[in-house]
SETI-570213 format. One line per field, with one value per residue (C-alpha): x, y, z; chain. Coordinates in Angstrom, 2 decimals, decimal comma. Example, Ala and Ser with C-alpha at 12.3 -4.5 7.8 and 13.67 -1.06 7.14 Angstrom:
u c(12,30; 13,67) $
v c(-4,50; -1,06) $
w c(7,80; 7,14) $
mol c(A; A) $
***
This chain:
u c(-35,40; -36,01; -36,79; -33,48; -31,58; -33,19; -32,16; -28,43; -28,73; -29,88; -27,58; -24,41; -25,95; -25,47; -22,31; -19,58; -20,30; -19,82; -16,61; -15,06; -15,63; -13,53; -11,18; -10,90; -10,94; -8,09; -6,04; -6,66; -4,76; -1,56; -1,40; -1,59; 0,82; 3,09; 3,09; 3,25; 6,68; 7,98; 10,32; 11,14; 14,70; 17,01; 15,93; 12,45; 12,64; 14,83; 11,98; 9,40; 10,53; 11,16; 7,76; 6,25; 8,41; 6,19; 7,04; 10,76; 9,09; 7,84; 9,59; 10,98; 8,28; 5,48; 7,76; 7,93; 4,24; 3,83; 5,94; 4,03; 0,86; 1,58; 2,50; -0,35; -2,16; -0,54; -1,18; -5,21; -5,80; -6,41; -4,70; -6,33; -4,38; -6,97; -6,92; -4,07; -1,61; 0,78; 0,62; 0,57; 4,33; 4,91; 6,36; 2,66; 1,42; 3,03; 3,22; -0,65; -0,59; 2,01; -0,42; -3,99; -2,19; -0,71; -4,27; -4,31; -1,60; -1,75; -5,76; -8,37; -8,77; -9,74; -7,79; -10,72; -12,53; -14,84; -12,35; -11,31; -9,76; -7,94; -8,23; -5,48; -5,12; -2,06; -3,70; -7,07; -9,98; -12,77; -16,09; -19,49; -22,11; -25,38; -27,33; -24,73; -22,38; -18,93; -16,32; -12,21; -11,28; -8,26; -9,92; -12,96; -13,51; -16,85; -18,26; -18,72; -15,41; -12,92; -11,17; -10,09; -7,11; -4,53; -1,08; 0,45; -1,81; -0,68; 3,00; 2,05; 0,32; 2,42; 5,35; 4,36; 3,79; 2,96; 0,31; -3,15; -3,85; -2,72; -5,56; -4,94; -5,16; -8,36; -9,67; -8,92; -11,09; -13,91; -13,23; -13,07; -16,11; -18,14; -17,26; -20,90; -22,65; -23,18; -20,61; -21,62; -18,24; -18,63; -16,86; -17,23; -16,36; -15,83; -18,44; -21,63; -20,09; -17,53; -20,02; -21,72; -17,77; -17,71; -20,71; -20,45; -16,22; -17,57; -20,71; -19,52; -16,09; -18,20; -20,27; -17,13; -16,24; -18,86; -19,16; -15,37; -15,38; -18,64; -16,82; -13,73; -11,97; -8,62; -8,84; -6,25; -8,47; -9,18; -12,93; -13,31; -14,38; -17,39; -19,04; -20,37; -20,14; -17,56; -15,65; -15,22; -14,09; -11,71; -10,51; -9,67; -7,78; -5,53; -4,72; -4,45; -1,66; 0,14; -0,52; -0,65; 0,76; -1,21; -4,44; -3,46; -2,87; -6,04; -8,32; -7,07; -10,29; -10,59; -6,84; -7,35; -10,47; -8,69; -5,38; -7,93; -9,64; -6,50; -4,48; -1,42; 0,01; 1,86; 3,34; 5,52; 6,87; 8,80; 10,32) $
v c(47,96; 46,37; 42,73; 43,46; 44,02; 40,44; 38,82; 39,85; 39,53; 35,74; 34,88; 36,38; 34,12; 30,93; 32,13; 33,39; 29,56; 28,10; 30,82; 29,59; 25,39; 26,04; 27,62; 25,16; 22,71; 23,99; 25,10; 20,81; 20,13; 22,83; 20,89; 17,50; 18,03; 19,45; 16,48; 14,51; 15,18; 14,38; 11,14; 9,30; 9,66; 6,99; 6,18; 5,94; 3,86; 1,16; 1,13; 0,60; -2,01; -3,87; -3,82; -4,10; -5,84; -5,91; -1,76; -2,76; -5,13; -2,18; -0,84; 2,75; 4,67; 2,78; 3,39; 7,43; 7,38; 5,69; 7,73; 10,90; 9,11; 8,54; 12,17; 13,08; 10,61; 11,44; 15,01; 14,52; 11,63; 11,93; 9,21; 7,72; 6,04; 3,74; 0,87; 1,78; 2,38; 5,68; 7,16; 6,59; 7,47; 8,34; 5,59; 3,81; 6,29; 5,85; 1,79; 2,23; 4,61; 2,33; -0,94; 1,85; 3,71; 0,84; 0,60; 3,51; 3,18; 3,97; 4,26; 7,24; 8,19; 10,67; 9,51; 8,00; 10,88; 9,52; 8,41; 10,90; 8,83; 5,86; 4,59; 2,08; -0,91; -2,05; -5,65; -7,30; -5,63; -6,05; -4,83; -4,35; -5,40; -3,59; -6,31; -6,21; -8,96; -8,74; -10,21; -10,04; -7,99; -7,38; -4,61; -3,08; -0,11; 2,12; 3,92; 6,85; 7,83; 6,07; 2,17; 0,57; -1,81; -4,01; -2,29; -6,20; -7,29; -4,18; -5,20; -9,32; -8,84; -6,44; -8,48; -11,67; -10,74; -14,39; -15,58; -13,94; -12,12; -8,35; -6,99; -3,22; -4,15; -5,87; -2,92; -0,51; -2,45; -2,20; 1,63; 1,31; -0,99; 1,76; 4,64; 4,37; 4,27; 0,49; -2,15; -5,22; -6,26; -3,55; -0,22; 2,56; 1,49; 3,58; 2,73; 0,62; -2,28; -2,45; -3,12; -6,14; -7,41; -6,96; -9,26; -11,94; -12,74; -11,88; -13,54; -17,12; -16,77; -16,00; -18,76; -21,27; -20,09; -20,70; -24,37; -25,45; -24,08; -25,58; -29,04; -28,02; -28,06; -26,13; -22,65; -20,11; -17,31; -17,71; -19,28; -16,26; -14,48; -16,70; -14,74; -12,36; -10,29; -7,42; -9,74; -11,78; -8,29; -7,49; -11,19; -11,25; -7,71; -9,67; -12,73; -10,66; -8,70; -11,54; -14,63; -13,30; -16,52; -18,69; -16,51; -16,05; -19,71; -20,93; -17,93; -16,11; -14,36; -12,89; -11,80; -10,09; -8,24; -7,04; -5,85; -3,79; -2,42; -1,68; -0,33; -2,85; -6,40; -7,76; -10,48; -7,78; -6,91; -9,82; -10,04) $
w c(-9,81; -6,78; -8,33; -10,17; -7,14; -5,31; -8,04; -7,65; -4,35; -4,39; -7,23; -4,77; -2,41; -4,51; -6,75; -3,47; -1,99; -5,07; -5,64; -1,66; -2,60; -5,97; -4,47; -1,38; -4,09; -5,77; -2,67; -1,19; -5,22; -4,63; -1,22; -2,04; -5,04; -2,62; -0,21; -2,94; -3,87; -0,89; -0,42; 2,83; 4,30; 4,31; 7,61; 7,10; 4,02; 5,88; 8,58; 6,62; 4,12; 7,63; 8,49; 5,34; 3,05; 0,20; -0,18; -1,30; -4,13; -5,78; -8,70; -8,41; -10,06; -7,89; -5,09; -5,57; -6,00; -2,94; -0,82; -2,30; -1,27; 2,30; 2,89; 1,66; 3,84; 7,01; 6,84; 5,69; 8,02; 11,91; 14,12; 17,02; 20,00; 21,65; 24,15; 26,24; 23,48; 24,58; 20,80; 17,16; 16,54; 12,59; 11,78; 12,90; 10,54; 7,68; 8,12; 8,32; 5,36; 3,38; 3,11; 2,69; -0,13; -1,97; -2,83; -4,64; -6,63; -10,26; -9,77; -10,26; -6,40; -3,69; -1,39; 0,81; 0,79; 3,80; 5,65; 8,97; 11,62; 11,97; 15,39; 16,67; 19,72; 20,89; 20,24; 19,34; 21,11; 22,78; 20,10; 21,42; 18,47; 17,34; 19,48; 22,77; 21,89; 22,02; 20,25; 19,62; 16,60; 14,74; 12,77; 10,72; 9,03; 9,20; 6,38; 8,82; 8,51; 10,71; 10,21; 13,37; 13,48; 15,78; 15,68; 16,05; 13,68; 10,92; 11,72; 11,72; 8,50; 6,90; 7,74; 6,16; 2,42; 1,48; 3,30; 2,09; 5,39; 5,49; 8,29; 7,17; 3,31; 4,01; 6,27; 3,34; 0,81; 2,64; 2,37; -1,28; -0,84; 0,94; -1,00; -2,88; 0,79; 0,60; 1,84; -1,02; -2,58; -5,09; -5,15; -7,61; -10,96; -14,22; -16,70; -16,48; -18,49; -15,57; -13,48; -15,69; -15,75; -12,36; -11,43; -14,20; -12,57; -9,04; -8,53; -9,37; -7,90; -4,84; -5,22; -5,72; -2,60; -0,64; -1,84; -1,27; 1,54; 2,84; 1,77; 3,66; 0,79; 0,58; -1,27; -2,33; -1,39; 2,22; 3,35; 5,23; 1,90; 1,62; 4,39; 1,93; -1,10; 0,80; 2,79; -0,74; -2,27; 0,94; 1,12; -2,76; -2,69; 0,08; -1,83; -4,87; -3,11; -1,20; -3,63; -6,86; -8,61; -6,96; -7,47; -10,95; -11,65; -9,79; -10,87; -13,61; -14,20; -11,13; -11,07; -14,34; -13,52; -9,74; -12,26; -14,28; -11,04; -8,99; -12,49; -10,97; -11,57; -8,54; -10,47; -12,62; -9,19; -8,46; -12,12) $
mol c(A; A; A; A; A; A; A; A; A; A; A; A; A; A; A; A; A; A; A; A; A; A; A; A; A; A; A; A; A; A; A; A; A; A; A; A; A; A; A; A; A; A; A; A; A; A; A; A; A; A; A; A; A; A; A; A; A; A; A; A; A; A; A; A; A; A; A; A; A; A; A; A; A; A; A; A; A; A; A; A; A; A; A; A; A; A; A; A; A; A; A; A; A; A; A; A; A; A; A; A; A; A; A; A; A; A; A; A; A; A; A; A; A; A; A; A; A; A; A; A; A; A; A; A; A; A; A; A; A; A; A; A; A; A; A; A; A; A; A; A; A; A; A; A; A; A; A; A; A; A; A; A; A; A; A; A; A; A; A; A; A; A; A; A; A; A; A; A; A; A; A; A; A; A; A; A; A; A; A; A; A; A; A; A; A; A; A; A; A; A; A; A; A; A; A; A; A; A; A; A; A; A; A; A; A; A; A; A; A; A; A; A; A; A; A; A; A; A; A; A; A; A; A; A; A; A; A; A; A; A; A; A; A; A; A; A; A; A; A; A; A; A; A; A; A; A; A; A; A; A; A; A; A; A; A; A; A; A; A; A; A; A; A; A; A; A; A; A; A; A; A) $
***
């Protein structure tokens, strides 16, 4: 009888835990279908279609879906004001949420599960490097949990919807990027044969890359993704975004595979 009870005892022990993360679980889903169905006032919308134009391309339903997502967002994410800025105002937060959710659009997600804080400078900052150095950033993003970025540089980049370089877009990538623990220009994909897809456009594109841009040539995708493998991931997502007619004219292969990966194609937004 007494075995009989230890084994109830020990299989409460695992079974209530199990019983309080379902049920978390399944409370975080009522919630985030709540937020979800929120819109943004009049007000807002204006706002942020002025400082990040490429929200009003959209169609309606992507729209919606966006709007949903950056409720959501807001209310998970923690905000950060750094560097002598006063505070991260909401319409910060939802500019910053606007260009990190776009990615998300239409796409299996959990809404960056590993991401907790978004930290925010006024301007470009001062980093301090694993060996001492220091150098000007506009942004990164850590796989610990938090992505750091240049308020002017969000606005700068968000403004400008045609020029390759969105610094909050590229920050976000690397979150996708570093969703599997490793930051190498590959995020989670669906199916093995993704991932075979994913090398055989990726790896060359990469390569081509490196060797224009080691001749100086000019590129559509800028030579900053020939650093490596993530920044080529993070660099494409931007160009994909911002140049999609030039990136689907020059390489239509790696357009194709980043419509199948991001479930979207930006070229149907300007029709």
């Amino acid at each position: 009888m007494g075995s009989f009870i230890k084994i109830i005892l020990l299989s409460l022990l695992f079974i209530i835990p199990m019983l309080m993360i379902r049920r978390l679980k399944h409370q975080r889903i009522l919630r985030r279908h709540a937020l979800a169905q929120k819109r943004l006032n009049a007000e807002q919308h204006t706002e942020l279609g002025e400082d990040f134009p490429l929200f009003l391309k959209l169609p309606h339903h992507l729209q919606q879906e966006l709007e949903g997502l950056i409720h959501v967002f807001v209310a998970e994410k923690g905000f950060e004001a750094c560097g002598g800025l006063d505070e991260v105002t909401p319409h910060m937060q939802r500019v910053i949420a606007a260009q990190a959710c776009i990615l998300l659009l239409r796409k299996p997600h959990d809404l960056y599960a590993k991401l907790r804080t978004i930290r925010l400078y006024p301007d470009a900052y001062v980093a301090i490097g694993e060996n001492g150095e220091q150098s000007v950033r506009l942004g990164e993003s850590w796989s610990t949990g938090s992505v750091v970025l240049s308020w002017a540089s969000v606005v700068s980049g968000g403004k400008n919807t045609e020029d390759g370089h969105n610094v909050a877009i590229h920050e976000f990538s690397h979150q996708l990027d570093q969703e599997d623990g490793a930051g190498d220009g590959v995020p989670l994909l669906e199916t093995r044969g993704c991932y075979k897809e994913w090398a055989s456009v990726m790896k060359p594109e990469f390569e081509t890359l490196i060797k224009r841009s080691n001749k100086n040539k000019k590129t559509v995708i800028d030579s900053y993704g020939a650093t490596n493998p993530a920044e080529f991931f993070a660099v494409s997502t931007e160009t994909f975004y911002e140049k999609p007619n030039q990136l689907q004219e020059k390489h239509p292969e790696l357009y194709d595979l980043l419509v199948k990966y991001y479930g979207v194609n930006p070229l149907e937004w300007d029709a």
